[in-house]
VEXTORSE-319430 format. One record per residue (C-alpha): residue number from 1; residue in one letter; chain; z, y negated, x. Coordinates in steps of 0.001 Angstrom, whole numbers, plus 500000, padded with zeros to 6 digits. Layout:
<pts>
[NUM,"a","A",[Z,Y,X]] ...
</pts>
This chain:
<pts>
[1,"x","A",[500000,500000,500000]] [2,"x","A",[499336,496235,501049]] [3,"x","A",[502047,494038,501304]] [4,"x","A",[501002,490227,499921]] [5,"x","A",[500429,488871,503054]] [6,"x","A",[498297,492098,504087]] [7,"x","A",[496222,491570,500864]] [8,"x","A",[495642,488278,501706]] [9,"x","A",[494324,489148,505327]] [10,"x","A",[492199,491310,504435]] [11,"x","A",[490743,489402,501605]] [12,"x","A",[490483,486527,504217]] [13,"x","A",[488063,488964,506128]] [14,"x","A",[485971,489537,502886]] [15,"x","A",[485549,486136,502185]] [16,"x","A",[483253,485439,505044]] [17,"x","A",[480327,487824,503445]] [18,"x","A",[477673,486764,501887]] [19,"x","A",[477601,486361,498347]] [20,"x","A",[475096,489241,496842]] [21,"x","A",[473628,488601,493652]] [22,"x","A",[474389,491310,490386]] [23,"x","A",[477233,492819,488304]] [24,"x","A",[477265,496931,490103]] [25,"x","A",[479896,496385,492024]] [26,"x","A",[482797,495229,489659]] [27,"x","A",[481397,497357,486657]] [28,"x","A",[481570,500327,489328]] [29,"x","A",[485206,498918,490162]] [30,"x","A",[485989,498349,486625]] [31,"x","A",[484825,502008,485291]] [32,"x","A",[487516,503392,487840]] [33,"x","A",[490654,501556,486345]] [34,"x","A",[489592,502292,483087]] [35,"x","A",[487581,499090,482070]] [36,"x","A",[490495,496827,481641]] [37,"x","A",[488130,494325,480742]] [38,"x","A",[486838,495899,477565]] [39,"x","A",[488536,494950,474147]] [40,"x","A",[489898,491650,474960]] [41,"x","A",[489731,488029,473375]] [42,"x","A",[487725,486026,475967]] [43,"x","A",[487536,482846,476527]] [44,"x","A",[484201,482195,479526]] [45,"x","A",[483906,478742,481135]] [46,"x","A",[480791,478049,483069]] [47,"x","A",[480049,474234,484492]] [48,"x","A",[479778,472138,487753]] [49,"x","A",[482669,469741,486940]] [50,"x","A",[485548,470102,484644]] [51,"x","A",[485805,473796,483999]] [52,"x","A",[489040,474151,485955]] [53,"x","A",[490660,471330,483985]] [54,"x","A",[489177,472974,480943]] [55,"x","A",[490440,476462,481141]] [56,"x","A",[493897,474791,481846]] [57,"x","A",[493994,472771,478708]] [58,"x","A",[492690,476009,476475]] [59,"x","A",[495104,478125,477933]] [60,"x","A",[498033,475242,477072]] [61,"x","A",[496971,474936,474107]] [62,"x","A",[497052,478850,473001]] [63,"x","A",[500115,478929,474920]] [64,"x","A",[501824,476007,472291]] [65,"x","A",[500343,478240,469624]] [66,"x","A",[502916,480982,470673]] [67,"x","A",[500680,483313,472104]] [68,"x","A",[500305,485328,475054]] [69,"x","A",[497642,483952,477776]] [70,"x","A",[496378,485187,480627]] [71,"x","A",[494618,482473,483105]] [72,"x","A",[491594,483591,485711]] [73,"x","A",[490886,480167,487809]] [74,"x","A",[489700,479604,491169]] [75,"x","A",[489524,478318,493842]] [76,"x","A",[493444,477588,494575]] [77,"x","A",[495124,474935,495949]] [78,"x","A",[497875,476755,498026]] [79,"x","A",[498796,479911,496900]] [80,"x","A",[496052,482795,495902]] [81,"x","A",[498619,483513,493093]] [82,"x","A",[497530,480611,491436]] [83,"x","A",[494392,482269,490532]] [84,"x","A",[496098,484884,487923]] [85,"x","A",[498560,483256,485642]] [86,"x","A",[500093,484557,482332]] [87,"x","A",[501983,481415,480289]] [88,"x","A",[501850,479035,483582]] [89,"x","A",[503763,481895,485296]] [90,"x","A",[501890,483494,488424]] [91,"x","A",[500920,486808,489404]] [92,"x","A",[503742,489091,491399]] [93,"x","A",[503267,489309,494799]] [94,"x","A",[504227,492897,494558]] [95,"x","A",[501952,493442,491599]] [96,"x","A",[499214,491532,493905]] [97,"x","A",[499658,493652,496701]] [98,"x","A",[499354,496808,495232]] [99,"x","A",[496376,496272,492955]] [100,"x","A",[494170,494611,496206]] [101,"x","A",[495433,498221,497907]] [102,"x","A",[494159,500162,494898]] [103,"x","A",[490874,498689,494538]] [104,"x","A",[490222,498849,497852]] [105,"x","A",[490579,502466,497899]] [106,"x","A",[488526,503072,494927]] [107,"x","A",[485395,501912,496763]] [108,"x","A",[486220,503266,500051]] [109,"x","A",[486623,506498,498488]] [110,"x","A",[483476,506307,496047]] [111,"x","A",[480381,507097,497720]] [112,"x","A",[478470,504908,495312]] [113,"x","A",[479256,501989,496873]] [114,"x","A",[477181,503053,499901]] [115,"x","A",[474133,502120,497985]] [116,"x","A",[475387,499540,496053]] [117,"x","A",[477623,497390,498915]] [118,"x","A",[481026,496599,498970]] [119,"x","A",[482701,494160,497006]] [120,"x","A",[483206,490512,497685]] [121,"x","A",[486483,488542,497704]] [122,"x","A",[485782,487572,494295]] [123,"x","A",[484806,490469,492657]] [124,"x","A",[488052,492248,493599]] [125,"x","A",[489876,489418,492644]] [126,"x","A",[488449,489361,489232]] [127,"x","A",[488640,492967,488951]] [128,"x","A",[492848,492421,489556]] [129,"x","A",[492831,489874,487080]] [130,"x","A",[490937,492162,484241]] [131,"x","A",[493544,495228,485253]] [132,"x","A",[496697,492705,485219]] [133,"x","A",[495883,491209,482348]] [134,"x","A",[495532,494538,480720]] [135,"x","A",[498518,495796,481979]] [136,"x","A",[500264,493137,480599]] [137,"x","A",[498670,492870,477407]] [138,"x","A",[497916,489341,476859]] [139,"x","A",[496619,487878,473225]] [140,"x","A",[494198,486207,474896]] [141,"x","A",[492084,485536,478564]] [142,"x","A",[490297,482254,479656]] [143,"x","A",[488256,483084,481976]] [144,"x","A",[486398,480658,484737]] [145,"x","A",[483100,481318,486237]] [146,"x","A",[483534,481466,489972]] [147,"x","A",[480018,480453,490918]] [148,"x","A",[476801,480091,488088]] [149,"x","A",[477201,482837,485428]] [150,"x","A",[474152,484912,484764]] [151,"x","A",[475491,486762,488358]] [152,"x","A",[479167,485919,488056]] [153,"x","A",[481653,488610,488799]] [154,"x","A",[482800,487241,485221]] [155,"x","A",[480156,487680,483538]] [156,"x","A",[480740,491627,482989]] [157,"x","A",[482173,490751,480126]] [158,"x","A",[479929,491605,476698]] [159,"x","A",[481719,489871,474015]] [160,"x","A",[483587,486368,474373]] [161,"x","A",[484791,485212,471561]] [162,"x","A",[483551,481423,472817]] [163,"x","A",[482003,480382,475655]] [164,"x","A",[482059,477263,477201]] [165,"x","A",[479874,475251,479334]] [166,"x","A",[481307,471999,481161]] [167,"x","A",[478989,469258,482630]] [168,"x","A",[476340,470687,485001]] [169,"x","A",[474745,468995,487856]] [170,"x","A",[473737,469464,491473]] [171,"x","A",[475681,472392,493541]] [172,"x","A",[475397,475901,495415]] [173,"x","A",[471917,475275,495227]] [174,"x","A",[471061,477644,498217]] [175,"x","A",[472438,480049,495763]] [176,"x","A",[471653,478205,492101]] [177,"x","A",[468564,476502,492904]] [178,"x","A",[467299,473008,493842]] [179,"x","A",[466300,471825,490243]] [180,"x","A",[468937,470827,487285]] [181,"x","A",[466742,473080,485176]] [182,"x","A",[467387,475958,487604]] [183,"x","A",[471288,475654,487790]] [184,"x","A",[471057,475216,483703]] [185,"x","A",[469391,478805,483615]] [186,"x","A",[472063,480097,485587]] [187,"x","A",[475117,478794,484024]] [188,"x","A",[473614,479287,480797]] [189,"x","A",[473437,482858,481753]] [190,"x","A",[477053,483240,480328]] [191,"x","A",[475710,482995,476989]] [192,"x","A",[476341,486119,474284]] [193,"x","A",[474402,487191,470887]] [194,"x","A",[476170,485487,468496]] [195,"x","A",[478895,484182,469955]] [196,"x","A",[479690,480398,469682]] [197,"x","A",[479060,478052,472304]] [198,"x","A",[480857,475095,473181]] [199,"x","A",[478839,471942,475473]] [200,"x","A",[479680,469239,477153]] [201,"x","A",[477526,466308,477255]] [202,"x","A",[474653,467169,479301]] [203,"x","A",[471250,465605,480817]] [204,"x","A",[468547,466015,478478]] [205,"x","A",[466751,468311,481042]] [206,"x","A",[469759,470551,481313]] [207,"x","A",[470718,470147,477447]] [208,"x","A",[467073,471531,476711]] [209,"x","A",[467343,475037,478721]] [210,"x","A",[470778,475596,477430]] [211,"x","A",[469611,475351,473659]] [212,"x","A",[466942,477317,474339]] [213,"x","A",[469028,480015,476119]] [214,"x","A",[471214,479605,472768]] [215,"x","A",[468698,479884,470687]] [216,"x","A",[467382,483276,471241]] [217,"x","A",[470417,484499,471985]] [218,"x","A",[471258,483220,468166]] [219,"x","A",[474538,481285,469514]] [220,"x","A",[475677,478764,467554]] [221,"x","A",[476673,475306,469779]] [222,"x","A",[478864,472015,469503]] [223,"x","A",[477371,469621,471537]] [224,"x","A",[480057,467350,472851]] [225,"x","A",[479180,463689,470891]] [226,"x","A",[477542,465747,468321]] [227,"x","A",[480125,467757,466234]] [228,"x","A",[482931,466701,467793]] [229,"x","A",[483818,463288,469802]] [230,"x","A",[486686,461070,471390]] [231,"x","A",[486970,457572,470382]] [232,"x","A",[490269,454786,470833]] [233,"x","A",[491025,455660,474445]] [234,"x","A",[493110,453922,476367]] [235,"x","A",[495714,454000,478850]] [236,"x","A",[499571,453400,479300]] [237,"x","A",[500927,453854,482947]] [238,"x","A",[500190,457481,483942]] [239,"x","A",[499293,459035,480552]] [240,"x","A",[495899,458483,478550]] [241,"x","A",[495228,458607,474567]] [242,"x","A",[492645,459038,472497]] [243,"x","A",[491712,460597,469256]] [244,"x","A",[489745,463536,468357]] [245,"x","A",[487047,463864,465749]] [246,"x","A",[485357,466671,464198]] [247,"x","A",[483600,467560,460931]] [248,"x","A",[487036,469101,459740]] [249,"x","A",[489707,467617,461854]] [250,"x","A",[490677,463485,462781]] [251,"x","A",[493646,463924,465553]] [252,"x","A",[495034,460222,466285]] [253,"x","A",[496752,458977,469266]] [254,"x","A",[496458,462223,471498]] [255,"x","A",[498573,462216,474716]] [256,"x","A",[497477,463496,478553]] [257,"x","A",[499528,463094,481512]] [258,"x","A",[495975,463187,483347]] [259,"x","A",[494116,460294,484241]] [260,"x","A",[490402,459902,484080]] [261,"x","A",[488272,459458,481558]] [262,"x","A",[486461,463326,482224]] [263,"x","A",[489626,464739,481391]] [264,"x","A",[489302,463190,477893]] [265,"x","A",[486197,465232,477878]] [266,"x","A",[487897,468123,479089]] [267,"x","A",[490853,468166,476602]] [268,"x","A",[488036,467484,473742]] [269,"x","A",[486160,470773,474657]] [270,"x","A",[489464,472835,474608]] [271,"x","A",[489970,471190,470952]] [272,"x","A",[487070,472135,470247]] [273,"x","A",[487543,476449,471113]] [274,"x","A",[490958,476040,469133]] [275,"x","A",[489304,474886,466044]] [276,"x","A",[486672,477579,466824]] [277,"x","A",[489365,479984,467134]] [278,"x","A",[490776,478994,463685]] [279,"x","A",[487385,478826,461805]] [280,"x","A",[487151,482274,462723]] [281,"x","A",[490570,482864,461113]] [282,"x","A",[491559,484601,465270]] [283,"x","A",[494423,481500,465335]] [284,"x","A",[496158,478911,462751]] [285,"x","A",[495276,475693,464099]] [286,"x","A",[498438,473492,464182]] [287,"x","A",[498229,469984,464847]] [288,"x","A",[501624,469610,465990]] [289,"x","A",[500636,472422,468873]] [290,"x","A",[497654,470938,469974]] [291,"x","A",[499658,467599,470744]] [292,"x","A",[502266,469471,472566]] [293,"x","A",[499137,471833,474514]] [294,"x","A",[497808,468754,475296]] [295,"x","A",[501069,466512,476253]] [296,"x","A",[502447,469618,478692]] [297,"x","A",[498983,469891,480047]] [298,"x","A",[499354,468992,484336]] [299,"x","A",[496629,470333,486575]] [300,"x","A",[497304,469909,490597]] [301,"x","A",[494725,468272,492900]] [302,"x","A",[492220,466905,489568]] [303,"x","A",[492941,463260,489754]] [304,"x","A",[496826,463527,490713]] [305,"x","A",[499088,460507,491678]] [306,"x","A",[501595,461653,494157]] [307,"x","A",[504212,458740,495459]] [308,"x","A",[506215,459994,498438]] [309,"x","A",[507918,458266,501506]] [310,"x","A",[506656,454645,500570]] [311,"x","A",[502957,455585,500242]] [312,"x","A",[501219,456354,496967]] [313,"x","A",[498607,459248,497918]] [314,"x","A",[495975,460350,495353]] [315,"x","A",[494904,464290,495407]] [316,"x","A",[491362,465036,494068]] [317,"x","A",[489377,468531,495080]] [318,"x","A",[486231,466229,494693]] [319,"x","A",[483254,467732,496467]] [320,"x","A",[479937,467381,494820]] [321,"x","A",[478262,464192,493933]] [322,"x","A",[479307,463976,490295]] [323,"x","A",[482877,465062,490705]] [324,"x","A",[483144,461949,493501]] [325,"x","A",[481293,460057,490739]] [326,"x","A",[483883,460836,488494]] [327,"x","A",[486379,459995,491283]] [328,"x","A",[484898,456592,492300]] [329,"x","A",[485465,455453,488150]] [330,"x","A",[489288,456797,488320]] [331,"x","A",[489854,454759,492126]] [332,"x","A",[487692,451957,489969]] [333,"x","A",[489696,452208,486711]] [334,"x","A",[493414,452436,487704]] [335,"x","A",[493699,451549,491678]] [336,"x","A",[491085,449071,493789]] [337,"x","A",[487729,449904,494944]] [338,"x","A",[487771,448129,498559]] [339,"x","A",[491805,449051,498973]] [340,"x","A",[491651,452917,499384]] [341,"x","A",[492378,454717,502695]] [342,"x","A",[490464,457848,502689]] [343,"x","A",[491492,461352,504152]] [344,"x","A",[487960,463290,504359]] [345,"x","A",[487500,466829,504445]] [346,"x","A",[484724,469252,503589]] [347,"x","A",[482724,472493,503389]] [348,"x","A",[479668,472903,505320]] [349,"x","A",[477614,474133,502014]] [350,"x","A",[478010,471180,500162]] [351,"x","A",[475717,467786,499946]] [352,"x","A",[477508,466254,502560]] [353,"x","A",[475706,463158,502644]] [354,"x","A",[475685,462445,499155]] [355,"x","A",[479171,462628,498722]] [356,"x","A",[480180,460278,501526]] [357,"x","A",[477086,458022,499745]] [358,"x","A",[479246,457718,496346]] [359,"x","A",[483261,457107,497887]] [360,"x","A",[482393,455425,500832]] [361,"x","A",[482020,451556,499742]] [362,"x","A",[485592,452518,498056]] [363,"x","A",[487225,452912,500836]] [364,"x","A",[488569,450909,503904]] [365,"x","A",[489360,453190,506488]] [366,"x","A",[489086,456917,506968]] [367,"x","A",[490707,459895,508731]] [368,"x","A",[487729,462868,509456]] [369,"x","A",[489983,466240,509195]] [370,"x","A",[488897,470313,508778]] [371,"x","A",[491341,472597,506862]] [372,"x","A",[492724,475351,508412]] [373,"x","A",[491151,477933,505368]] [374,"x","A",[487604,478458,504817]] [375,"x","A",[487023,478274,508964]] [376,"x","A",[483991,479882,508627]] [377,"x","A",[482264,477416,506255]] [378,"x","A",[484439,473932,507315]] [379,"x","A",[482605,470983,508385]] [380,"x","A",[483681,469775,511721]] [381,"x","A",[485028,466271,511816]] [382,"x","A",[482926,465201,514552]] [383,"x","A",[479592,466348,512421]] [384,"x","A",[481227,464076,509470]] [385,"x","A",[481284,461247,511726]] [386,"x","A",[477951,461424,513103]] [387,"x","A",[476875,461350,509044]] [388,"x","A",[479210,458334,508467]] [389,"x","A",[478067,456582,511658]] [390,"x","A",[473801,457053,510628]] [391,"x","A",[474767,455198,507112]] [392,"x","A",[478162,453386,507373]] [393,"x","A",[478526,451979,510752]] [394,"x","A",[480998,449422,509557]] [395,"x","A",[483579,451622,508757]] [396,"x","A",[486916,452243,510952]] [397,"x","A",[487329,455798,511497]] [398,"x","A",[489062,458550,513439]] [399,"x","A",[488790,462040,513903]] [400,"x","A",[491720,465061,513294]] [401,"x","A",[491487,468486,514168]] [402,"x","A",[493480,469583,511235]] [403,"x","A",[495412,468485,508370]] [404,"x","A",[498650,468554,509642]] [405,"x","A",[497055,466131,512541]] [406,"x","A",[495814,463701,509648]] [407,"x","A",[499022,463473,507707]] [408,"x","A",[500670,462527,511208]] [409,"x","A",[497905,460346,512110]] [410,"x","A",[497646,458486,508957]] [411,"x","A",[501225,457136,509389]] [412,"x","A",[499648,454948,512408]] [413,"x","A",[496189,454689,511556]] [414,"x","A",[496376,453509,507749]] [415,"x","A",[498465,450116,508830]] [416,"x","A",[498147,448616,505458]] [417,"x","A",[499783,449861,502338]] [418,"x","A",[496853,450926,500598]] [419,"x","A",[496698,453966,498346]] [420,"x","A",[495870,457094,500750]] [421,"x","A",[492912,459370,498958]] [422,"x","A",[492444,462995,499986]] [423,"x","A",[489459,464570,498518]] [424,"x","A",[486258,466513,499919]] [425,"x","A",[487594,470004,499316]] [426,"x","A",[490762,471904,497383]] [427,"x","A",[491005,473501,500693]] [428,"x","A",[492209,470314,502054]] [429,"x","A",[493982,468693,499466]] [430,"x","A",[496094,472469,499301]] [431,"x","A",[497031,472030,502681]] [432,"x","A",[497693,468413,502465]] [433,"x","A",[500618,468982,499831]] [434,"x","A",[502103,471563,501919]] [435,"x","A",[503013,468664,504019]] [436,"x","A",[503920,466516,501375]] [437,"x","A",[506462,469226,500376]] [438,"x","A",[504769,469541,496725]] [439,"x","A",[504941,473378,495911]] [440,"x","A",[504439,475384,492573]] [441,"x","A",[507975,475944,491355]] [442,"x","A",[506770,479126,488937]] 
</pts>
């Protein structure tokens, strides 16, 4: 048997591979403990932005409706435990262990998986989720895409009760494709005969080949702005309200302890499945549940405010264009663009350029930095400034090795009292509140 920490080392190892494309391997894992994945009420999220914040607020607000929920996320911030939750309550490390042990020995010991190829990282992972959730007999599972859909280890599934799709734009696209159309196909992918589908806003070209996907796969959708919308927002210190409206429901004055107008969005989707879910006569949709789903609702390293030894710092996993988009409006709507201090760090397989493109004129000075996970596919800090030199040779900048060098560093370098911003990756921002002493307490 694996200890935690041996599970986690080896998984470590896996996580270098190469992503292969196709469902054989889990379904081969999955057959062998008894397809724990079979006979469950699913919740599927798919998206570029917003799908982690989603699945958070659907599983809330189940969890205010007294029931049961099991929560698959990814990636973490600094625990892998935080990717398998029941009721906000993580996965034993025992339990963890054991299972990563098990599976592994299932395909070492099945001669199948000669032909077909090991699994990945993520395709055990899921496959401990599916068992533990089983094992534990959960009312429900919300389940995030890891990357795309129609090849997602998630998307063995056959019957979700909804499915959800989040906004979609540019990223993965060695592995999605280079068009919006292309990424659309693939995230639309998670789409089931007959089963509803809920959308976020999209682009028209990206709206069109999701419909059409829906369409012959006779899905009925709710279009974000269509058949359901937010209205009256506005904001009061660290919480934002708004109200809901649907063809059957008007919710006033609703209460997040997020800021950012996408997480608006994001709570209205989750509405949304929970009105869904009572249509369908699977829930009782209580008002007074959704507010208190909503108002308990906290999600680590999406737009969080963090005020420790004299500096405020904000947290944000940003690291595709639209999610820095999103960023730039929050820095623009509650701090001052032009008064930001910036702690930078990112993954080589992202748009690199663009990113930096969108925060940049936000910010006054930066610290470069690499995390310590995900060495394989980290940027180095010296590459960053080479990209922030060709387009941005104004700005004063410095170079880390790590994180823990940047958090000591930024105590000298940032001289003023602006806000400090870490963003670029969850992998840094993880590690970053390990050394601001901010841990999960469940």
């Amino acid at each position: 048997m694996f200890t935690y920490y041996e599970a986690l080392e080896f998984l470590g190892k896996r996580e270098k591979r190469k992503i292969k494309p196709g469902l054989e391997r889990i379904e081969r894992i999955l057959q062998n403990l008894d397809n724990p994945h079979k006979d469950k009420k699913i919740i599927h999220i798919a998206g570029t932005k917003g799908k982690g914040s989603t699945s958070t607020f659907i599983s809330n607000l189940l969890i205010s409706h007294k029931l049961k929920v099991g929560l698959y996320t990814s990636p973490h911030l600094q625990s892998f435990r935080e990717r398998i939750s029941i009721n906000k309550k993580l996965i034993e490390s025992k339990y963890f262990g054991e299972m990563v042990y098990r599976i592994k020995e299932i395909y070492e010991r099945d001669a199948y998986f000669n032909k077909i190829g090991e699994p990945s990282m993520f395709e055990i992972l899921t496959s401990l989720a599916f068992k533990y959730f089983d094992d534990k007999k959960v009312d429900f599972v919300i389940l995030e895409t890891g990357l795309g859909g129609r090849f997602d280890a998630t998307n063995i599934i056959s019957d979700p009760i909804v499915t959800v799709i989040t906004k979609i734009d540019y990223d993965h696209m060695d592995i999605l494709g280079n068009t919006l159309k292309e990424i659309a196909f693939e995230k639309a992918g998670i789409i089931k005969k007959e089963r509803p589908l809920v959308l976020s806003k999209q682009e028209k070209e990206v709206l069109d080949v999701i419909l059409q996907r829906a369409n012959e796969m006779y899905s009925k959708v709710y279009v974000e702005g269509v058949d359901f919308n937010t209205q009256d927002i506005h904001i009061e210190k660290d919480r934002t309200f708004f109200t809901y409206k649907s063809k059957n429901n008007y919710f006033e004055n609703l209460e997040i302890k997020l800021l950012g107008m996408f997480q608006v969005s994001n709570s209205s989707l989750s509405i949304k499945v929970i009105e869904i879910l009572n249509d369908l006569n699977i829930i009782s949709l209580d008002e007074k549940k959704i507010r208190e789903g909503l108002s308990d609702s906290f999600i680590a390293g999406r737009g969080e405010v963090v005020k420790k030894n004299g500096r405020t710092y904000i947290l944000d996993g940003a690291h595709n264009a639209i999610s820095m988009k999103e960023l730039k409006n929050f820095i623009e709507t509650y701090f001052s663009c032009g008064k930001i201090n910036m702690i930078f760090g990112i993954l080589n397989d992202k748009d690199i350029e663009g990113v930096l493109k969108v925060i940049l004129p936000c910010v006054d000075k930066v610290i470069l930095t690499a995390p310590e996970g995900a060495k394989e596919r980290r940027t180095e800090p010296s590459t960053l400034l080479e990209i922030i030199k060709k387009n941005f040779a104004e700005k004063e900048v410095t170079i880390t090795k790590n994180i823990k060098e940047s958090f000591i560093e930024s105590n000298k370098f940032f001289n003023n009292n602006y806000p400090i911003l870490v963003t670029g990756s969850f992998y840094v921002v993880g590690e970053f509140r390990n050394y601001l002493n901010i841990f999960y307490t469940y």
